[in-house]
C-alpha positions as CSV (number, residue, x, y, z in Angstrom):
1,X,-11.2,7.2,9.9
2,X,-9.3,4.2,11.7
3,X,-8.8,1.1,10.4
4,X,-8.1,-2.1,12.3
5,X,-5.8,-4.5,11.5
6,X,-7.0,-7.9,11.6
7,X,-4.3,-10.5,10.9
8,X,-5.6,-13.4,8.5
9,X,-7.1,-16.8,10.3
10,X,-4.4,-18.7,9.4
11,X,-2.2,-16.7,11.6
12,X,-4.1,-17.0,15.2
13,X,-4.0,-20.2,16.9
14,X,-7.1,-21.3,18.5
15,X,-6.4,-22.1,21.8
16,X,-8.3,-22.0,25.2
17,X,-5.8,-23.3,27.5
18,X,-3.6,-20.8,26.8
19,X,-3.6,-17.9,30.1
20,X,-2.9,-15.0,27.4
21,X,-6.2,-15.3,25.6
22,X,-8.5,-12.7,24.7
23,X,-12.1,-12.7,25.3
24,X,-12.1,-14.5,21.7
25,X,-10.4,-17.6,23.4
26,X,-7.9,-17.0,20.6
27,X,-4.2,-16.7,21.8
28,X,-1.5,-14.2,20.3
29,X,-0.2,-15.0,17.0
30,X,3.0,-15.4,15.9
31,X,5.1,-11.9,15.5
32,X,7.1,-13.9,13.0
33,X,4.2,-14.7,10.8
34,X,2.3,-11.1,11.4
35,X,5.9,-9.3,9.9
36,X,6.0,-11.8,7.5
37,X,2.1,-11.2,6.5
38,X,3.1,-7.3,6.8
39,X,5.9,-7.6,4.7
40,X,4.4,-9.6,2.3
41,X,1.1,-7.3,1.7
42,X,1.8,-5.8,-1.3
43,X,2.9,-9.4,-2.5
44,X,-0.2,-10.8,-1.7
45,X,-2.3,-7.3,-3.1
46,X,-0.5,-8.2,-6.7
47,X,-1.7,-11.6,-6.5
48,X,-5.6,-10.1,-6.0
49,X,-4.5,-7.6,-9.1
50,X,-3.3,-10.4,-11.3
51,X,-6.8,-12.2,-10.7
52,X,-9.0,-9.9,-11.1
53,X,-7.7,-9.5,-14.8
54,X,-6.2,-6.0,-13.6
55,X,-2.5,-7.0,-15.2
56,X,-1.2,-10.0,-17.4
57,X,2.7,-9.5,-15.5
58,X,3.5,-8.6,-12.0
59,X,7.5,-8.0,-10.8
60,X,7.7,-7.3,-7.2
61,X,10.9,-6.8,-5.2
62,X,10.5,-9.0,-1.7
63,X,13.1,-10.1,1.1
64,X,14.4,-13.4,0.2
65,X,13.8,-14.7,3.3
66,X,10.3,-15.5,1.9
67,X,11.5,-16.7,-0.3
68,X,9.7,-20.2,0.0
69,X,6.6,-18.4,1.1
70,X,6.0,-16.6,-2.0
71,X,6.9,-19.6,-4.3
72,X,4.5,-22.1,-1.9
73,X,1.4,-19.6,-2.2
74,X,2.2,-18.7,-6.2
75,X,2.7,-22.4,-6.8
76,X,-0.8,-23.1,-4.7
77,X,-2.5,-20.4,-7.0
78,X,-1.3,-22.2,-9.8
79,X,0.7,-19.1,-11.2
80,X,3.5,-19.2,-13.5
81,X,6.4,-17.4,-12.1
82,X,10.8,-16.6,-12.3
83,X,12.5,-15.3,-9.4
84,X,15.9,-13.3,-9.5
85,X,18.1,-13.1,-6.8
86,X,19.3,-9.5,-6.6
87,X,22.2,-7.5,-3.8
88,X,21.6,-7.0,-0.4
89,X,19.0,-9.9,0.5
90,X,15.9,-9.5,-2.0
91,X,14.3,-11.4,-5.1
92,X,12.8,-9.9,-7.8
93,X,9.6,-12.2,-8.5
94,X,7.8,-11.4,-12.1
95,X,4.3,-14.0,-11.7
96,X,1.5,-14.0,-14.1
97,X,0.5,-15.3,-17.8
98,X,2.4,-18.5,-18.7
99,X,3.9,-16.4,-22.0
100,X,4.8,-13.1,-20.4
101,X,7.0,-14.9,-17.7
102,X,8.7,-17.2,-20.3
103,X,9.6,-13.5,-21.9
104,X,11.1,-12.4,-18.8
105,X,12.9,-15.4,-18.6
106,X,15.1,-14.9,-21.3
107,X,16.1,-11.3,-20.3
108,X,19.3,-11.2,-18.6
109,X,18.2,-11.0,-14.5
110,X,20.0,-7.8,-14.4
111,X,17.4,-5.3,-14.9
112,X,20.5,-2.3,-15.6
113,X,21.7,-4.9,-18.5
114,X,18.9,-5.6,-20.6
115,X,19.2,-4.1,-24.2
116,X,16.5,-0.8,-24.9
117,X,14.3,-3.2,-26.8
118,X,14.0,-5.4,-23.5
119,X,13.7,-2.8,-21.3
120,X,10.7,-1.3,-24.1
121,X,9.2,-4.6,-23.9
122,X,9.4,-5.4,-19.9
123,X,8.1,-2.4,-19.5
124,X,5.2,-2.6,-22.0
125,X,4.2,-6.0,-20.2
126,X,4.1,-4.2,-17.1
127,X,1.7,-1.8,-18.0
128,X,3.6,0.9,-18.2
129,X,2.5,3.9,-20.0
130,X,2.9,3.4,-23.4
131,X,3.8,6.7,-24.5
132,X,6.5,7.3,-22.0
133,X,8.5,3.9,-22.8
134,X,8.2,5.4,-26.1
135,X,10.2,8.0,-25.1
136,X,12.6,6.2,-22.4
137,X,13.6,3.8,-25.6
138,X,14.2,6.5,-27.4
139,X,16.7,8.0,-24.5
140,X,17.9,4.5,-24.0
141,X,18.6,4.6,-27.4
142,X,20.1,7.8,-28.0
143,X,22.4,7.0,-24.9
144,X,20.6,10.1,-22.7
145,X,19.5,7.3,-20.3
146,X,22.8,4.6,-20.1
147,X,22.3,0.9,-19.4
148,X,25.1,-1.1,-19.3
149,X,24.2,-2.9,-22.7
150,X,22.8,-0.1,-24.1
151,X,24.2,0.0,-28.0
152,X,24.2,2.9,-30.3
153,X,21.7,3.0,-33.1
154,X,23.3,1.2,-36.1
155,X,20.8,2.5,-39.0
């Protein structure tokens, strides 16, 4: 089966003066916005997730060159959100309930630092399978899986 891709409205100009229009009188969009708007798509798929009632907490890893893009269109949707800078050029962005984000925001940014009970909890929020971050805590815990803060058991 093919599929078409069909970038959104917002992206192609209407414009009839323009000698490089189509039959649609629409003129070619920008190929900065349609990699931006390909880059984005899983972004933007998150956001339909989050409001359908599918998940409560979203982290995605985006190039931080969009930076601004994501926060204008989360900030337009009126969802609560923390970004983390991370290496090479990305942002982690965790968006969703007003109360899971405030959670995220006082874990350390550095997702290999966080303590097993933080990582057990992130990952909870995320909807991971509860069973097996049952079991990664219990690695975490028993140092078979090593984060950098990771702590012995004291009992």
């Amino acid at each position: 089966m093919r599929v078409n891709f069909y970038p959104p409205l917002g992206l192609v100009k209407n414009n009839f003066s323009q000698p490089n229009t189509s039959y649609t009188g629409r003129t070619k969009p920008d190929e900065t916005k349609l990699t931006e708007f390909a880059d984005l798509r899983v972004f933007h798929h998150h956001i339909y997730e989050y409001k359908k009632g599918i998940r409560n907490l979203i982290l995605t890893t985006e190039k931080s060159k969009y930076r601004e893009s994501i926060e204008n269109r989360l900030n337009n949707e009126n969802i609560d959100y923390v970004i983390h800078e991370i290496p090479n050029g990305k942002i982690n962005v965790y968006f969703g309930e007003k109360d899971c984000v405030n959670v995220v925001k006082t874990f350390n940014p550095k997702l290999n630092e966080l303590t097993a009970e933080q990582d057990f909890i992130l990952g909870i929020m995320l909807g991971y399978d509860r069973v097996k971050q049952c079991e990664r805590y219990l690695k975490i815990k028993n140092n078979i899986i090593k984060l950098k803060s990771a702590k012995p058991l004291d009992c």
